[in-house]
C-alpha positions in Angstrom: -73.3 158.3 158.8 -75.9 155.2 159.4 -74.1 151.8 158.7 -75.3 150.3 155.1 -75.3 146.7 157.1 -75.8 146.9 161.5 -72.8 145.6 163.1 -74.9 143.0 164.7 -75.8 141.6 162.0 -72.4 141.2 160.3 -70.9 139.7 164.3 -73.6 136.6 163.9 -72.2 135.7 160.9 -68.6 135.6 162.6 -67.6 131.7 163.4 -64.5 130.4 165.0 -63.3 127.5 163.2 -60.1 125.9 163.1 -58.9 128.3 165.9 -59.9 131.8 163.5 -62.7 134.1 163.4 -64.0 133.7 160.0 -66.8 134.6 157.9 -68.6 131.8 155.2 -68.4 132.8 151.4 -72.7 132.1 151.3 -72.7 135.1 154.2 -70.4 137.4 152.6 -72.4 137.0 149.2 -75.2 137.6 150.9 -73.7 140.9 152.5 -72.4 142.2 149.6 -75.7 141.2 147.2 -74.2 139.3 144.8 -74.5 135.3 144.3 -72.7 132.6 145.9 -71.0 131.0 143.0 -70.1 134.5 141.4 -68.1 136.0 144.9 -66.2 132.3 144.6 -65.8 132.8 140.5 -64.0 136.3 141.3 -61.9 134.6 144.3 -61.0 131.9 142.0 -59.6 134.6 139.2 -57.7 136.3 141.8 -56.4 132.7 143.6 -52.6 134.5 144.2 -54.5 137.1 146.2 -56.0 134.3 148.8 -53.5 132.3 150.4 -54.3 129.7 153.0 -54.2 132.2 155.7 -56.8 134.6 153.8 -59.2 131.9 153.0 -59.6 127.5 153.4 -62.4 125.2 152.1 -64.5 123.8 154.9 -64.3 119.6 155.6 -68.0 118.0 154.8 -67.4 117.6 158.6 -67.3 121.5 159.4 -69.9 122.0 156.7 -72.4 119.7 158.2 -71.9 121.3 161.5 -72.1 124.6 160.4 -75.7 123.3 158.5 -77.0 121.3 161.7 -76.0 124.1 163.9 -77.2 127.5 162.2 -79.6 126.0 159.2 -77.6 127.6 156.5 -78.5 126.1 153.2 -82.7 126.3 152.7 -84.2 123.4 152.4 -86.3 123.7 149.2 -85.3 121.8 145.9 -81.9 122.5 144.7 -81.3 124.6 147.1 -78.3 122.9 148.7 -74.6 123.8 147.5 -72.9 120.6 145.8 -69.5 122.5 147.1 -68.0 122.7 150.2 -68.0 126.3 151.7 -65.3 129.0 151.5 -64.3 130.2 155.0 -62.9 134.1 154.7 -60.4 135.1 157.4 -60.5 138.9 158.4 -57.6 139.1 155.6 -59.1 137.6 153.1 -62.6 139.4 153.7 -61.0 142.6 153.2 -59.2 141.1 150.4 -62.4 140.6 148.6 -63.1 144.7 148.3 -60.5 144.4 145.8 -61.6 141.7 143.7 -65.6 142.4 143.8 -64.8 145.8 142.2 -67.8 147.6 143.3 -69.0 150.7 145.8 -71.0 148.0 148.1 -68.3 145.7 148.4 -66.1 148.6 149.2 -68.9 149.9 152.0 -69.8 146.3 153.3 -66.1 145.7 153.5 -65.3 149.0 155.8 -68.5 147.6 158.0 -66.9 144.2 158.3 -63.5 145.6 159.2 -64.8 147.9 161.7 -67.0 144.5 163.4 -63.9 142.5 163.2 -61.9 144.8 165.1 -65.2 145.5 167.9 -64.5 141.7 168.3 -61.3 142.1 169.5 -61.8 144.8 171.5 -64.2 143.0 173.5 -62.3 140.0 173.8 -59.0 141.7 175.5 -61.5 143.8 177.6 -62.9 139.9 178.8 -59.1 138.9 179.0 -58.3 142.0 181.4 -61.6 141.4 183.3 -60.2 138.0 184.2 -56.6 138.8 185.0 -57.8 141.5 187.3 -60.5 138.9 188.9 -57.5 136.8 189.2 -55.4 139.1 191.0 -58.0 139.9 193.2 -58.6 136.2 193.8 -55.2 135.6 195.3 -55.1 138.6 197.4 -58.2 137.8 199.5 -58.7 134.7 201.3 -61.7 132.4 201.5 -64.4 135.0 202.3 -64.6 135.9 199.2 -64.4 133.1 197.4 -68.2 132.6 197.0 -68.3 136.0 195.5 -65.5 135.5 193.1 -66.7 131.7 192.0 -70.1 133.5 191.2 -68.2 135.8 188.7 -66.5 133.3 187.1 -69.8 131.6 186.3 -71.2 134.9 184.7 -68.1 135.1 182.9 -68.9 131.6 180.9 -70.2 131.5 177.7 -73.0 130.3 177.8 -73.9 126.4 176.2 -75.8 126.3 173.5 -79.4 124.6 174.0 -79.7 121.4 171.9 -83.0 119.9 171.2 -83.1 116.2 171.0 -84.4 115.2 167.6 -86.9 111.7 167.2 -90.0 110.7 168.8 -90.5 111.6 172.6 -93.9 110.5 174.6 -95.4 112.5 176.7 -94.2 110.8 179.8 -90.7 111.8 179.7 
C-alpha cells in the first residue's frame, strides 16, 4: 500500500524542543488538510484529552527560533499567526485521530505513528553503534586511535550552516 504522506516528509517536520520530539500544530494542519485555527479549535474542545505531556504552547522565544530557523510563517500580509504555536508530542499527535473525526486524519495519523517509531529505531541503532565503538576503543591501544577518532567525527551531527545577515563588501 503507497503512504498517503512519504515518511520523509512527515521526519522534517519532527523537532526536539524542550528535551521531546514533537510536531507544530501549523505542520500537522498542514498534513491532515485542514486549517490551523480549526485543528487548535477541535484540541481546545477536547482540552481533558491533551495534558501537558500530550501537547505545550511554544515561548515567543521557541517560536521565533523555530521562524528564524525553518521560515515557517509566509511572509505576505496577514500571514503571520498572532498565537503562539501548539507543539504535539507523539501522544498527543495520535491523540488528534480522535478529535479530527475524519478517514485522513485517521491515515495521516497511522503515517506519523509509523515515522515516530523509525525515529527511534534509528536512534538506539546510533546508541548501540557507539557503545560497541566504545568497547572496541578500550580494548585496542593507541594504533587505533586515529581510526576510531575519525568515526566519532562521522558519527556527529552535523552543524547547521548559518548565514550572516547585513551588508558584507566584497573584501571580506
Amino acid at each position: 500500500m503507497k503512504a498517503l504522506i512519504p515518511v520523509e516528509i512527515i521526519e522534517r517536520k519532527i523537532f526536539l524542543i524542550r528535551g521531546q520530539k514533537v510536531m507544530i500544530d501549523r505542520d500537522l494542519a498542514e498534513l491532515y488538510c485542514v486549517e490551523t485555527r480549526v485543528l487548535n479549535q477541535a484540541v481546545r474542545r477536547n482540552l481533558d484529552r491533551f495534558p501537558e505531556d500530550f501537547m505545550f504552547q511554544l515561548t515567543k522565544e521557541e517560536a521565533d527560533s523555530l521562524r528564524s530557523q525553518f521560515v515557517i510563517l509566509k511572509s505576505s500580509r496577514g500571514k503571520h499567526s498572532k498565537y503562539l504555536p501548539y507543539a504535539f508530542t507523539e501522544q498527543g499527535v495520535a491523540m488528534l485521530s480522535s478529535v479530527l473525526n475524519s478517514d485522513r486524519a485517521v491515515h495521516v495519523n497511522i503515517e506519523i505513528m509509523r515515522a515516530f517509531v523509525k525515529l527511534r529505531q534509528m536512534l538506539a541503532s546510533n546508541e548501540e553503534l557507539a557503545r560497541k565503538l566504545d568497547a572496541l576503543e578500550k580494548k585496542y591501544d593507541e594504533q587505533f586511535k586515529v581510526v576510531f577518532n575519525a568515526i566519532w567525527e562521522l558519527m556527529k551531527p552535523p552543524e547547521p550552516k548559518r548565514r550572516q545577515i547585513g551588508f558584507h563588501s566584497e573584501k571580506e
